[in-house]
Every structure is written in structure tokens, then in C-alpha cells.
C-alpha positions in Angstrom: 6.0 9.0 -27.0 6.6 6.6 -24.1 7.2 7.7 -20.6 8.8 5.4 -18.1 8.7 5.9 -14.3 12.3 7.3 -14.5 10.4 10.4 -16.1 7.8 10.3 -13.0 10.6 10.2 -10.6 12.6 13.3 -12.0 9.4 15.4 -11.9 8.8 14.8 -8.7 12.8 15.9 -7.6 12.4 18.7 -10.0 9.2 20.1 -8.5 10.9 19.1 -4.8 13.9 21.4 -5.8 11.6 24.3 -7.0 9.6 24.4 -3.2 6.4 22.5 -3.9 5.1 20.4 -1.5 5.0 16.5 -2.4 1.9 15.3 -0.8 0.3 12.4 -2.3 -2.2 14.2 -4.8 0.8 16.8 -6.4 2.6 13.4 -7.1 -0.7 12.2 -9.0 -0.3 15.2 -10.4 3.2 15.1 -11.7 2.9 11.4 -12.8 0.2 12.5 -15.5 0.6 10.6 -18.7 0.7 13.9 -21.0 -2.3 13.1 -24.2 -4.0 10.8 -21.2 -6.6 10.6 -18.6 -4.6 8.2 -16.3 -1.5 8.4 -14.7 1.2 6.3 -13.6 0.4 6.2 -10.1 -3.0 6.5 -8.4 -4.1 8.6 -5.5 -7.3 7.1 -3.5 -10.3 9.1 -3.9 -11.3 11.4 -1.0 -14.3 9.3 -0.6 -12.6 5.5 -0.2 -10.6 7.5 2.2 -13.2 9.3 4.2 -15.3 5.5 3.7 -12.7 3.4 5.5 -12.0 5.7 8.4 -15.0 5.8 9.1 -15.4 2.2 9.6 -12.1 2.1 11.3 -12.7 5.3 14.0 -14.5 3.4 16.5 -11.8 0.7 16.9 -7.9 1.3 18.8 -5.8 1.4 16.1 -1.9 1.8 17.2 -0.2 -0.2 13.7 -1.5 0.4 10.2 0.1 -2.0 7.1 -0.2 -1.6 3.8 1.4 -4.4 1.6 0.8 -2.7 -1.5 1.3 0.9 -0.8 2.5 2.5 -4.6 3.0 6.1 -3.2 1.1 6.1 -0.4 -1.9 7.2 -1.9 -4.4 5.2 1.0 -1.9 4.5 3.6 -0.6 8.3 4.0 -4.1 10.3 4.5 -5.6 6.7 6.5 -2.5 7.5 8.5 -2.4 10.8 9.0 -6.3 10.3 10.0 -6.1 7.7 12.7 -2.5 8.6 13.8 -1.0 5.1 15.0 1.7 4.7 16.9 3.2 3.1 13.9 2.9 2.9 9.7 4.6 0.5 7.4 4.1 0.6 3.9 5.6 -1.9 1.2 6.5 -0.6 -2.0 7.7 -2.3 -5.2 9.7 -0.8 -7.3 13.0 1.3 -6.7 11.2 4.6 -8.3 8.7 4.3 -5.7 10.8 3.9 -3.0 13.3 7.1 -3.7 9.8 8.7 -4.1 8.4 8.2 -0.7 11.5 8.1 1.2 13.4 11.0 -0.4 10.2 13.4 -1.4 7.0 12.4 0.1 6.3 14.5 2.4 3.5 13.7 5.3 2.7 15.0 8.7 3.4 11.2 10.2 6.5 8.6 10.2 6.2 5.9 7.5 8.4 3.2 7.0 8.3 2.3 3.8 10.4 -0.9 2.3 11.0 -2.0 -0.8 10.0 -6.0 -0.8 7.8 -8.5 -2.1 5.1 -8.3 -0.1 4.7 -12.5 0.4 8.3 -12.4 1.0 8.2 -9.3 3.5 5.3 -11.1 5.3 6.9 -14.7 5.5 9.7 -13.0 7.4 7.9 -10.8 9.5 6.4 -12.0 13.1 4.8 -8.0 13.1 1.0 -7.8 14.0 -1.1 -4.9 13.0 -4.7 -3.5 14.0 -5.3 -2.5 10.3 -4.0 -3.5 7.1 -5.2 -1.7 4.0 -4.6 -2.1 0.4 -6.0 -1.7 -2.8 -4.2 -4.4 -4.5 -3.3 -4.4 -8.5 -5.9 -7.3 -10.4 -5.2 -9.9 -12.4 -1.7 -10.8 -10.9 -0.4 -14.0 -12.5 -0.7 -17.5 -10.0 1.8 -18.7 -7.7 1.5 -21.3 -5.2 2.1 -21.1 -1.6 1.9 -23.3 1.4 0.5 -21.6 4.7 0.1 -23.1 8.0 -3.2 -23.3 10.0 -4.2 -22.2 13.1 -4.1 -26.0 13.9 -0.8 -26.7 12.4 -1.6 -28.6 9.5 0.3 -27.7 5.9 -1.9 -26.1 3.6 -1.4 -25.3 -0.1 -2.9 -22.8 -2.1 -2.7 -21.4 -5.5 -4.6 -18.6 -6.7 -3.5 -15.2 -8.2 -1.0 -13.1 -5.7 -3.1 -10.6 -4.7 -5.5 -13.0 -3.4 -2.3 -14.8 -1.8 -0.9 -11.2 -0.4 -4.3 -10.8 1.1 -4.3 -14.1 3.2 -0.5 -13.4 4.0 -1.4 -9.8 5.6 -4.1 -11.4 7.1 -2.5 -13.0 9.5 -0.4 -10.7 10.5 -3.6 -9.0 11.8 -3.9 -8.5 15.7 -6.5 -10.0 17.9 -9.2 -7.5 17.4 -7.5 -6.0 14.4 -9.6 -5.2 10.6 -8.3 -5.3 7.2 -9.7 -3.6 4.3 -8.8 -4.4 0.9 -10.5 -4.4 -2.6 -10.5 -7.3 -4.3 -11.6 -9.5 -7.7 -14.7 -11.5 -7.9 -12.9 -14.1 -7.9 -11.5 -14.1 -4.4 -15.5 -15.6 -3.4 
């Protein structure tokens, strides 16, 4: 049959109510497709993980953002790993919010909001010292106008995650990094 999110999400408060603990990986768990080798949501390997902190451990890293952060399956263990001062993840969908908020459970303070992460940005005047993502592909085109450094209007259309990935962008800080996989296409 088909499963929808909803299904996901009363796992999760099932399995919450019975004691387990809700770390990222038992939610992978619980979001199995039954008959399938995928699930709903994804976890980030160990190895992505262990990849980009060690390319961010040598640098001062007091805000993390991730504009794109599902259940938390990069930000929480990045997070967790570098311990900044502070973590903001966006997430999109109501299921995912009530997950993170009401069940996640981590060994650092999140702030997770449910937004559009172009929208989120626009409004926001926040800098961070990393932003990480592993955005979804093949997102449909929208256009968007951005101001330089040097003031001047500039319009660009191209498929959102590109756009979400020059939007978090500048939000970084002076010496901050950004990490984020990405088409082909973004070259």
C-alpha cells in the first residue's frame, strides 16, 4: 500500500511513548518504507559526517545553519561534534517539525523552524561560521533578484537549491565555510 509521512510521524510518538530513544538513525529506522530499501527520511552516513568535521575542526565555529535540515540527519551529529554556541535548522513540512521539536532527542539545543528556506533567509540579518546542507535535486526554477556586494540588482534563475545555496551563502560570517552537495549543474 501507500504510506504517507502521517504514518512516519505516529511511529516515531509510538516508539517515544514505549521509552526508545529518538536519535536521528532510530528515526531512519522507524521511517522504513516496509517491501523497500529506502525510507522516507535520510540519515547522513557516518562517513559524510566524520568527512566534514574534519574539514571544519580546525576553524572557530560558534553558529551552525542548515537550510534544509529534514530531521536533522547532518546538522544534529555536525552539531553535537563541534558544539556551537548556537544551531538552527529549517525544516519543511509540518511532520518534520512535530518530529524534531516534540521527539528528537539530542545532547545540544536546536532551533528548528518550519519555513521556506529563501523566505527564512530574505528575512534573516543572522550570520553563521558554517552552513551545511545536503539539499533535495532537481527542484523546479524560480527567479530571484539578489543584491551585490556593490549594490547593484542582480537577477538569477536557476533551480532552488542552487538559489537556497547562494541565499545561505551570504549569510556566512567573515571567515565562515559552507558545505553543501550539489548538481552538476551548479558549475
Amino acid at each position: 500500500g501507500k504510506y504517507s509521512p502521517h504514518d512516519y510521524v505516529a511511529r516515531v510518538r509510538e516508539a517515544k511513548a514505549m521509552g526508545f530513544p529518538m536519535t536521528p538513525s532510530a528515526i531512519e529506522m522507524l521511517t522504513h518504507i516496509p517491501g523497500q530499501m529506502r525510507t522516507l527520511y535520510r540519515v547522513t552516513p557516518s562517513w559524510i559526517i566524520q568527512f566534514i568535521f574534519d574539514l571544519a575542526s580546525d576553524n572557530d565555529i560558534r553558529s551552525i545553519f542548515d537550510p534544509w535540515a529534514s530531521l536533522g540527519g547532518l546538522l544534529v551529529p555536525l552539531a553535537t561534534a563541534l558544539q556551537p554556541q548556537s544551531t538552527i535548522g529549517l525544516v519543511q513540512t509540518t511532520d518534520e517539525f512535530e518530529i524534531t521539536t516534540a521527539y528528537l532527542e539530542t545532547d545540544i539545543d536546536v532551533e528548528w523552524f518550519q519555513a521556506n528556506p529563501i523566505e527564512w533567509l530574505s528575512l534573516s540579518s543572522n550570520q553563521f561560521d558554517m552552513i551545511v546542507s545536503i539539499l533535495p535535486l532537481g527542484m523546479s526554477r524560480q527567479t530571484l533578484n539578489f543584491v551585490s556586494s556593490s549594490g547593484h540588482s542582480i537577477e538569477v534563475s536557476d533551480q532552488q537549491e542552487h538559489l537556497i545555496l547562494l541565499s545561505a551563502s551570504k549569510r556566512l560570517s567573515e571567515h565562515g565555510i559552507a558545505i553543501f552537495t550539489i548538481s552538476n549543474k551548479f558549475f
